[in-house]
C-alpha positions in Angstrom: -38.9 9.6 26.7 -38.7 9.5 22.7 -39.4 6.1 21.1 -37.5 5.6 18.3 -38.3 4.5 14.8 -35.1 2.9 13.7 -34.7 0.1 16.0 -33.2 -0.2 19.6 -30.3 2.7 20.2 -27.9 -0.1 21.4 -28.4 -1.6 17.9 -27.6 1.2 16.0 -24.7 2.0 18.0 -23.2 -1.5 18.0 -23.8 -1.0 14.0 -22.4 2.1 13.6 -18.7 1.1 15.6 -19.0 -2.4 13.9 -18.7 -0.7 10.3 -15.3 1.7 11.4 -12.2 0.8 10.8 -10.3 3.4 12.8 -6.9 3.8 14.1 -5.1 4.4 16.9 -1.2 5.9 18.6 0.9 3.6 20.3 2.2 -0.2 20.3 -0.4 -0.9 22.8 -4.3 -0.9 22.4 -5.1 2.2 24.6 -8.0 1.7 27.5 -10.4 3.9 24.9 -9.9 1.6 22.5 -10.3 -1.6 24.2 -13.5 0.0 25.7 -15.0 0.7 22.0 -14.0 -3.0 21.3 -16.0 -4.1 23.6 -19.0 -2.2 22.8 -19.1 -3.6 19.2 -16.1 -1.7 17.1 -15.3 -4.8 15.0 -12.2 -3.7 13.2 -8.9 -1.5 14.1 -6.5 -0.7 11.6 -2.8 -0.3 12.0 0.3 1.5 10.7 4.1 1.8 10.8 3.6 3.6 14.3 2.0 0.6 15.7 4.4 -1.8 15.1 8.2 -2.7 16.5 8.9 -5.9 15.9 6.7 -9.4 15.1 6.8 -10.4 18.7 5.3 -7.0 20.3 2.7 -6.9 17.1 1.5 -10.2 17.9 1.1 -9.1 21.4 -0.9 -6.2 20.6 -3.3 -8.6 18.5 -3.1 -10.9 21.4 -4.9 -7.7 23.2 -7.1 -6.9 21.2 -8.7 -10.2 21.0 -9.2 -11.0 24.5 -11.5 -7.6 24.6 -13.3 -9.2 21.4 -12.2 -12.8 19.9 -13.6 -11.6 16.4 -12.2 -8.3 15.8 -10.6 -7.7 12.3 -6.9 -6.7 12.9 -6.2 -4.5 9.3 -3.1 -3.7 7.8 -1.6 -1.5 4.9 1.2 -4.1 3.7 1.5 -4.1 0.0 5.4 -4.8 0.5 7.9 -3.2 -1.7 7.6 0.9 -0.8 4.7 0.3 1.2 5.3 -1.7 4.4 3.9 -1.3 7.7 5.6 -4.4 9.2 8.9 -3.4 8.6 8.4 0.2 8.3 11.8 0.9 10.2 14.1 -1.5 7.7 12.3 -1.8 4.7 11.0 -4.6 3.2 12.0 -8.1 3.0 9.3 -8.1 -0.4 9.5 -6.4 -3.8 6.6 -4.6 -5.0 3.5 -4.6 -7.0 5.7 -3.0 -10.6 9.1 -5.4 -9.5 6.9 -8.6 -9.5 5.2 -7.4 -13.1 8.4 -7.0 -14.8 9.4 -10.3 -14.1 5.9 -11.5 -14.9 5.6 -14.8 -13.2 2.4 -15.3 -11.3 3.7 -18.3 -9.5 6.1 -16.2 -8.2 3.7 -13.0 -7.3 1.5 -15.6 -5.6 4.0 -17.6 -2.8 5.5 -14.0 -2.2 2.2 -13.1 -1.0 1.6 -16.0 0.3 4.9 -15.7 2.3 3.7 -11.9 3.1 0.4 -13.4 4.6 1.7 -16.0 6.1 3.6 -13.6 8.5 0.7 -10.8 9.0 -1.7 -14.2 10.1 1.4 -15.1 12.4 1.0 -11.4 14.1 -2.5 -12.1 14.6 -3.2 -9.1 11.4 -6.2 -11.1 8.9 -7.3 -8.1 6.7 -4.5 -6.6 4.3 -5.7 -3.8 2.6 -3.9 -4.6 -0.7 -3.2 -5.5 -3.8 -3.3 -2.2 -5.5 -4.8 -3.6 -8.7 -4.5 -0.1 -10.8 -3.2 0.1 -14.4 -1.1 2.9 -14.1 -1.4 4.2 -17.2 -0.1 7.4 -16.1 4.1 7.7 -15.7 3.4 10.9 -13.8 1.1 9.3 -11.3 2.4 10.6 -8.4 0.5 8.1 -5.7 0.7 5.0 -7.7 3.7 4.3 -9.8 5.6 1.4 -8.6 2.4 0.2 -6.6 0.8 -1.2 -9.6 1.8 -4.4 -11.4 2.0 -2.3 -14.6 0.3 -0.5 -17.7 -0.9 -3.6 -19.4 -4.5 -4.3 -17.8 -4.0 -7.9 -18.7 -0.9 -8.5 -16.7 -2.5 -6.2 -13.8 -5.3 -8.8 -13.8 -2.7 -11.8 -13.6 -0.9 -10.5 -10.7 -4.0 -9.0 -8.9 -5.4 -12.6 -8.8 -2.2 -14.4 -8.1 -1.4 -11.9 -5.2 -5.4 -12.1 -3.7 -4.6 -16.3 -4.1 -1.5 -16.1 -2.0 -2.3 -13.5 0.1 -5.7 -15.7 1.5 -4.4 -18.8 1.2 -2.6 -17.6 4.4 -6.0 -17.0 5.8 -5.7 -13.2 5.5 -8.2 -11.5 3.4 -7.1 -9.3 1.0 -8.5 -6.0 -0.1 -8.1 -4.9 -4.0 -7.9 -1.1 -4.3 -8.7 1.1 -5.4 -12.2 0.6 -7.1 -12.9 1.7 -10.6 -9.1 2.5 -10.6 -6.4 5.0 -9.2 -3.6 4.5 -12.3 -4.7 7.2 -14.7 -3.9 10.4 -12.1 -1.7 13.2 -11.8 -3.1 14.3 -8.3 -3.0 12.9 -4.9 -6.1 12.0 -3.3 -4.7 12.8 0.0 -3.9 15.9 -1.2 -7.1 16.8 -3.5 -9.4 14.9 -5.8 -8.2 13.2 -8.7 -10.1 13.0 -12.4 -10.1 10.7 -14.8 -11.4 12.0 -18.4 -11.9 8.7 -20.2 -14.9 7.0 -21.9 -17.0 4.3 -20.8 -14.9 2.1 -23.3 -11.5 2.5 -21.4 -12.8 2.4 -18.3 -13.8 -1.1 -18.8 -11.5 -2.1 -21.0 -8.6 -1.0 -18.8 -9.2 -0.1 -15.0 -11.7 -2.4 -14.6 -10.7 -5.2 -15.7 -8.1 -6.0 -12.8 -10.9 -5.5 -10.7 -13.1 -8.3 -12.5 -10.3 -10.5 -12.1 -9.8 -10.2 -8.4 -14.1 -10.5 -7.9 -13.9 -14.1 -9.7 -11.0 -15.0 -7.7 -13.1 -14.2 -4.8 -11.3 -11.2 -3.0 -12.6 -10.8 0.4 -12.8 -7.0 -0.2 -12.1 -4.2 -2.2 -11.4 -0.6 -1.9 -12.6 2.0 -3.3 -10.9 5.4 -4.5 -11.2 8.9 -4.0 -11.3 9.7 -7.7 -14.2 11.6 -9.5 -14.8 10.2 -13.1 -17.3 11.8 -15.0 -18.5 9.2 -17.0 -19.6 7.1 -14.1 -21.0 9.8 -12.1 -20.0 13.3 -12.9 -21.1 14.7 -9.4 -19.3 12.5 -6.5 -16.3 10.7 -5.9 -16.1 6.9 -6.5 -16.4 6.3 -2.8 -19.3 8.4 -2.5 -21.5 7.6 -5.8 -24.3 4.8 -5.3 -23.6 4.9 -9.1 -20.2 3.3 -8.7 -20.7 1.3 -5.8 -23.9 -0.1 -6.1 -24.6 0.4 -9.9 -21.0 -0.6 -11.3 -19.7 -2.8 -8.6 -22.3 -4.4 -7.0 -24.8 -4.8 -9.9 -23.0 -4.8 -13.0 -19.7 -6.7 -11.8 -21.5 -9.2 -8.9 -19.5 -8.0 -6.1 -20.8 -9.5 -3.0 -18.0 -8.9 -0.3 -17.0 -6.5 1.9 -16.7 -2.7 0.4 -13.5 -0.5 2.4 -13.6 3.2 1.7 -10.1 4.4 1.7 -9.0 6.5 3.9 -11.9 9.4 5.2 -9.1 11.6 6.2 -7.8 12.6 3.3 -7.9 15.6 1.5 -10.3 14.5 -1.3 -13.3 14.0 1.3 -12.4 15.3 4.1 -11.8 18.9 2.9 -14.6 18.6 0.4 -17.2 16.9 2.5 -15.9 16.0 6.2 -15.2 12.9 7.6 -19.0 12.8 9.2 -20.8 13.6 6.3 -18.7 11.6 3.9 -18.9 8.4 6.0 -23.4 8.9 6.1 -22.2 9.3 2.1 -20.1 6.5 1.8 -22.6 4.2 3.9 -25.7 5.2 1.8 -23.6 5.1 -1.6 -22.7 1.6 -0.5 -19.9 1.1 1.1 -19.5 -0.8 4.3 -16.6 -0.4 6.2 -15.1 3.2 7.0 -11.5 3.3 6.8 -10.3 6.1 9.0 -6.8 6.9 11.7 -4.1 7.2 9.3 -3.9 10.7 10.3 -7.3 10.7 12.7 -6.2 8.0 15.3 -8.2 9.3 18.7 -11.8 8.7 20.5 -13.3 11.6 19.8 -13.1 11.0 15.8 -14.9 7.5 16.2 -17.0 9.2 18.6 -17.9 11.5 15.9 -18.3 9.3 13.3 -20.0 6.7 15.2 -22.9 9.6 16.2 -22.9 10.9 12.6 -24.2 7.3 11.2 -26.9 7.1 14.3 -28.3 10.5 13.7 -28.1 9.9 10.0 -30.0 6.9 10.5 -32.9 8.8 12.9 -33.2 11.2 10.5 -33.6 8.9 7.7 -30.8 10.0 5.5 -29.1 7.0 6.0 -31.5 4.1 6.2 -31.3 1.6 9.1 -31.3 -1.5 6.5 -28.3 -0.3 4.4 -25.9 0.2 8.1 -27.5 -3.3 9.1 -26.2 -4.9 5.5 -22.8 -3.5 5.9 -22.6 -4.5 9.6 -23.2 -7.9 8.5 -20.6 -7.5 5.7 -18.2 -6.8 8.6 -19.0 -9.8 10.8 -19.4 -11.7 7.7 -15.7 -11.4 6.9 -14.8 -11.5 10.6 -16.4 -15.0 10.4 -14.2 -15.9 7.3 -10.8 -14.9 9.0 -11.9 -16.4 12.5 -12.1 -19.9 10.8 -8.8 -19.6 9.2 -6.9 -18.5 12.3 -8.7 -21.8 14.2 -6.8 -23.6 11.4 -3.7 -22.5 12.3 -3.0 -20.7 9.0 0.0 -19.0 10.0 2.8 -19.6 11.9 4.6 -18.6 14.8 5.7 -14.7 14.8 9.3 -14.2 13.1 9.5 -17.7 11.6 11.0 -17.9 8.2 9.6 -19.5 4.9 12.3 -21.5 4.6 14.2 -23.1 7.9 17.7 -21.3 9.0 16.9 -18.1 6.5 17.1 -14.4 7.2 14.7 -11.5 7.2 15.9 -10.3 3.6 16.8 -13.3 2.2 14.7 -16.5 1.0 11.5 -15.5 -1.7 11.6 -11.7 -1.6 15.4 -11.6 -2.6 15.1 -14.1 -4.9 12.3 -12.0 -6.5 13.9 -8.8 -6.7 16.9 -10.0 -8.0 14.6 -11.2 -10.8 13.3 -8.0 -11.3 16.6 -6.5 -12.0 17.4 -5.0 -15.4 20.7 -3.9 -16.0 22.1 -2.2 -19.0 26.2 -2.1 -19.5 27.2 1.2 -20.8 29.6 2.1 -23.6 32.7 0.1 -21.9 33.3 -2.8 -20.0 31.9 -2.7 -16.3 34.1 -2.7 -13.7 33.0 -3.0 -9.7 34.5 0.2 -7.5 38.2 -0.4 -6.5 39.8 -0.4 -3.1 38.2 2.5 -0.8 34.6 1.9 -2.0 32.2 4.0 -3.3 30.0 7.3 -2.5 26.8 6.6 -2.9 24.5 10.1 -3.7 20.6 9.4 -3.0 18.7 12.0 -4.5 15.5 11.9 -2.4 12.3 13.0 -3.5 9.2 14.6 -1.3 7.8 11.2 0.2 4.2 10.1 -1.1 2.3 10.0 1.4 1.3 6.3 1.2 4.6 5.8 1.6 5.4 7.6 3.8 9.1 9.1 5.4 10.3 6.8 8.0 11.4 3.9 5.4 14.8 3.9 4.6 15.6 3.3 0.9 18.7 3.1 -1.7 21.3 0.8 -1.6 23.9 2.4 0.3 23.9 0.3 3.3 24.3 -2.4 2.0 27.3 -1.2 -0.1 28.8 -0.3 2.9 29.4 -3.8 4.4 30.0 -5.5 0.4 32.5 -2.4 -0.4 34.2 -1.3 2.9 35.0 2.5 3.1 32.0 3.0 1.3 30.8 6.7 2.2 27.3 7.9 1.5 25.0 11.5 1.2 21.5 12.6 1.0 20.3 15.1 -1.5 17.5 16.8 -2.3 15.8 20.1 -5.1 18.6 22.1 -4.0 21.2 19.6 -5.4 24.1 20.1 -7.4 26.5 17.9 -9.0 29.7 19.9 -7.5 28.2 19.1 -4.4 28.0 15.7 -4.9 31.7 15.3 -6.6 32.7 17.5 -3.6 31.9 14.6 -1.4 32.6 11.6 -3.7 36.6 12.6 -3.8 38.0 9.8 -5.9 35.6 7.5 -5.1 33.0 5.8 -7.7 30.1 7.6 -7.4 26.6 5.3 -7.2 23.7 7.8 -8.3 20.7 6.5 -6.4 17.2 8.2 -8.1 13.6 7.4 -7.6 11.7 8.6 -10.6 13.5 10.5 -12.3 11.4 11.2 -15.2 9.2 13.1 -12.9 11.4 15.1 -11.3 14.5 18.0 -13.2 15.8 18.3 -10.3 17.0 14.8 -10.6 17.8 15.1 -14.2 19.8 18.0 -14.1 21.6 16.2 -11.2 22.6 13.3 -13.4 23.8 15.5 -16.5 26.3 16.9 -14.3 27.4 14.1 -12.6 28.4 12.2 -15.7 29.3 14.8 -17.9 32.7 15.3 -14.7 32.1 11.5 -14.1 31.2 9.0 -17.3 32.0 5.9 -14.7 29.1 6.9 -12.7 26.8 4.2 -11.9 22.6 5.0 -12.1 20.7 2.7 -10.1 16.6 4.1 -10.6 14.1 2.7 -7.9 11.1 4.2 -9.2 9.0 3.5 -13.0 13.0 3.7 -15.1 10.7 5.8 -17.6 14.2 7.6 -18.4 16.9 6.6 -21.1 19.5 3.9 -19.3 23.1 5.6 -18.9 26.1 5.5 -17.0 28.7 3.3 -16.9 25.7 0.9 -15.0 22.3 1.4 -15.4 20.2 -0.6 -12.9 16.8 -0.9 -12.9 14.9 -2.0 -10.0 11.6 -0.8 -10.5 10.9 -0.3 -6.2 12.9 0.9 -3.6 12.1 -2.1 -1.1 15.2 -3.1 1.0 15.7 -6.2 -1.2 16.0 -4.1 -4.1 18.5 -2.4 -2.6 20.1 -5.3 -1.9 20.0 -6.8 -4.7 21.3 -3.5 -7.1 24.1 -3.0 -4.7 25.3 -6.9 -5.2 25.4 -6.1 -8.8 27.4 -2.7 -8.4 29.5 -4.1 -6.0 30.0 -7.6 -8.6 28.9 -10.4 -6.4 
C-alpha cells in the first residue's frame, strides 16, 4: 500500500467536495446528493429548475440540512431579469440599472434587504449577487440592465447599499464579477471576453465598485471569465494568481470567500475543461468552484472532486492552498449558521409589510420610481373601449437570464384594459404583421434593447410611421431616442416593471 505525502486521503477528499459548489435536477435533493453532503460537500447551488414555490424551497433546504446542519444553500437571485425564486412569474424586485436610475441607496438597501429576508426564510444564505460591473459598454450583451450603471461612483453606492441589505438578512452576498464584466461585447458563456484598457481605467472604473463592497465587508465575491491583458495577458481573471491573489487579495485586502463563476461555461470549459480549470482556479486562488448550471449530476462532482486530489498528489495543486479555501468555505458556513440561530428571516411567503401581495409593497414602489416617461408630440390619451394589442418583440435570451421568465407588460394590461389582445415577435418581424393583428386597437410596442438589435428598430419605424399613437415601452438600457405617442422607460423587464409601465399606459 502507497503512503501518501499530502495528508490522509479522507482529508483531501472531504477538502476537495467542501470547496464545490455544484448543482443538481429536481425540487428534491436526489440520494447522490445527500450522500456527497454527508461526506463533506459543503455547498449546493440552485436555480429556476429547483424551485416551485417558498414552501417546497424551504423544504428542500429543510433536506438538505438534516444530511449536514452547515451546508451553504446558494442562489442566483439578483431580482429584476434575473430571478431564481420566482423564475416562473417574474420578479416581485427591480433590478440592478432600475434601482440606479432612481439613485437612492436607502431604497437599493431595504429592497435587498426585503430580497434576503425571503431567500433566509427558504433556508437559501449565500446569494451570488450584486453584479457590481460598470457597464460601460451599451452593447454588453450579458450585463446591461444587471449593473447599477456607467458611473463607477454610483455602482459603488448601490453595490454597498445592496451587500448592507442583502446581509443584514443574514444571507451573504457575493459581488461579481471580479476585476469587472461591464466593458464586453462577448458572452463568457459563450466565449472569452477582453477588456483592452490601461491600468489607469481599470482602477479608476471596474474596480472601484469592488473596493467599495470589500470595505463594506462582502462575504464573497466572484470572479469573471474575462481576459484583460494588462492584468495578466495569458489567463482569464478566474484563473490568474495575478488577479486573484496579486490584485485582490494583496493589493485590495480581500480576505473572504473567492466564487469562481460558473466552470461550465464556454470561456473555461471549452478552453481549459472544467477539471483542469478548477486545479487552475484553486491554485490561482480561488476557493469555491461554482459548477451545475448546465453540469448538475454525480459524475461531474465526481470528476472534479478527483481532479483537485490528484492535483494535489501530484503537487500541482498544493495541499495548503485546497486546505485555505476549505476553511474559507466553513468559515462563511460559520457566518450564515449564526445568523439563521438568530432567526434572521422569517417564515416562508411572509410579506414585508402585513396584508401585502407578492408584487406589491417595496419592489413596486421602486419600479414605479424607476419609470421615466416621455409624452410625445400630443396630448396622451390611455387606449379606449376594446383595449390594446400589445406586440413584444422578443430577443434571443441571455443566458443568465435565461427563457422561462415571462416579461412585458401585457398581462397585466389585460386585467387594467379588458379585451386587451397580445402577440410575440421575433428577427422575422414585420410591422404589417403586427398592424395585421392590432386591428383598431392601440398598439403597445414592448422592446428590450433596442439599440442593439435592427430588427427591433426597423420594427418600430414601421409601426409608427402606419401608427403615430403607438405607445414604446423599452425594458432594456433605453439607449434609443424616446418616441411614440408614450415612451416609457423602465430600464428591466422584472414583473413589477411591467406592472408598473402598463399602469401608466393604461392611466391609473
Amino acid at each position: 500500500m502507497t503512503t501518501l505525502v499530502h495528508g490522509t486521503p479522507d482529508t483531501l477528499t472531504r477538502d476537495a467536495l467542501t470547496v464545490l459548489q455544484p448543482g443538481f435536477v429536481g425540487t428534491t435533493p436526489p440520494d447522490w446528493l445527500l450522500r456527497r453532503v454527508g461526506e463533506g460537500l459543503s455547498a449546493v447551488g440552485l436555480f429556476g429548475r429547483n424551485i416551485t414555490s417558498p414552501e417546497q424551497l424551504a423544504a428542500l433546504t429543510a433536506r438538505l440540512r438534516a444530511e449536514r446542519e452547515d451546508v451553504l444553500v446558494a442562489i442566483d437571485e439578483e431580482g429584476g431579469d434575473v430571478t431564481r425564486l420566482e423564475v416562473r412569474a417574474g420578479s416581485s424586485f427591480p433590478g440592478n440599472l432600475a434601482l440606479g436610475v432612481v439613485d437612492d441607496p436607502d431604497l437599493t438597501r431595504a429592497v435587498a434587504h426585503e430580497l434576503g429576508r425571503r431567500l433566509a426564510a427558504c433556508g437559501v444564505d449565500l446569494n451570488w449577487a450584486p453584479s457590481a460591473d460598470v457597464n460601460s459598454n451599451p452593447d454588453n450583451p450579458v450585463i446591461g440592465v444587471r449593473s447599477f450603471g456607467a458611473d463607477p461612483a454610483l455602482a459603488a453606492r448601490h453595490t454597498v447599499a445592496y451587500v448592507e441589505g442583502m446581509q443584514a438578512a443574514g444571507v451573504a452576498a457575493c459581488t461579481k464579477h471580479f476585476p469587472g464584466h461591464g466593458d464586453t461585447n462577448v458572452d463568457s458563456h459563450l466565449a472569452t471576453p477582453r477588456i483592452d484598457v490601461d491600468l489607469d481605467t481599470l482602477h479608476a472604473r471596474e474596480l472601484v465598485p469592488f473596493r467599495a463592497a470589500i470595505a463594506a465587508d462582502t462575504k464573497s465575491v466572484m470572479s469573471a471569465h474575462i481576459l484583460l491583458p494588462a492584468l495578466d495577458p495569458d489567463r482569464p481573471a478566474t484563473l490568474s494568481p495575478r488577479i486573484l491573489t496579486g490584485l485582490l487579495r494583496r493589493e485590495l485586502g480581500y480576505e473572504g470567500l473567492i466564487v469562481t463563476d460558473g466552470m461550465e461555461m464556454q470561456a473555461i470549459s471549452a478552453v481549459y475543461g472544467i477539471e483542469r480549470g478548477s486545479v487552475l482556479a484553486l491554485a490561482a486562488g480561488a476557493d469555491a468552484i461554482c459548477v451545475g448550471g448546465g453540469l448538475a449530476d454525480e459524475e461531474t462532482v465526481l470528476r472534479l472532486r478527483d481532479a483537485l486530489v490528484t492535483a494535489v498528489r501530484t503537487g500541482e495543486l498544493p495541499e495548503e492552498r485546497l486546505a485555505d479555501a476549505a476553511a474559507r468555505v466553513r468559515a462563511l458556513a460559520s457566518w450564515t449558521r449564526a445568523h439563521r440561530a438568530r432567526g434572521a428571516g422569517s417564515e416562508p411567503g411572509a410579506e414585508v409589510q402585513e396584508g401585502t401581495a407578492p408584487g406589491t409593497g417595496i419592489g413596486l414602489e421602486a419600479a414605479r420610481r424607476a419609470l421615466r416617461v416621455t409624452p410625445g408630440a400630443q396630448p396622451y390619451a390611455p387606449p379606449a373601449a376594446g383595449g390594446a394589442y400589445v406586440a413584444s418583440f422578443t430577443p434571443v435570451a441571455n443566458i443568465a437570464v435565461g427563457d422561462e421568465t415571462p416579461w412585458g407588460v401585457g398581462a397585466e394590461l389585460e386585467r387594467l384594459l379588458p379585451g386587451t389582445r397580445t402577440g410575440s415577435y421575433g428577427p422575422e418581424a414585420a410591422a404589417e404583421d403586427v398592424l395585421r393583428a392590432a386591428g383598431e386597437r392601440r398598439v403597445v410596442a414592448v422592446v428590450r434593447d433596442a439599440h442593439r438589435h435592427a430588427w427591433m428598430r426597423e420594427a418600430l419605424d414601421g409601426l409608427l410611421a402606419a401608427r403615430p399613437d403607438t405607445v414604446v415601452v423599452e425594458m432594456g438600457l433605453n439607449q434609443a431616442p424616446p418616441r411614440g405617442a408614450l415612451h416609457i422607460a423602465t430600464y428591466g423587464a422584472a414583473r413589477v416593471c411591467g406592472t408598473a409601465a402598463a399602469e401608466v399606459v393604461a392611466g391609473v
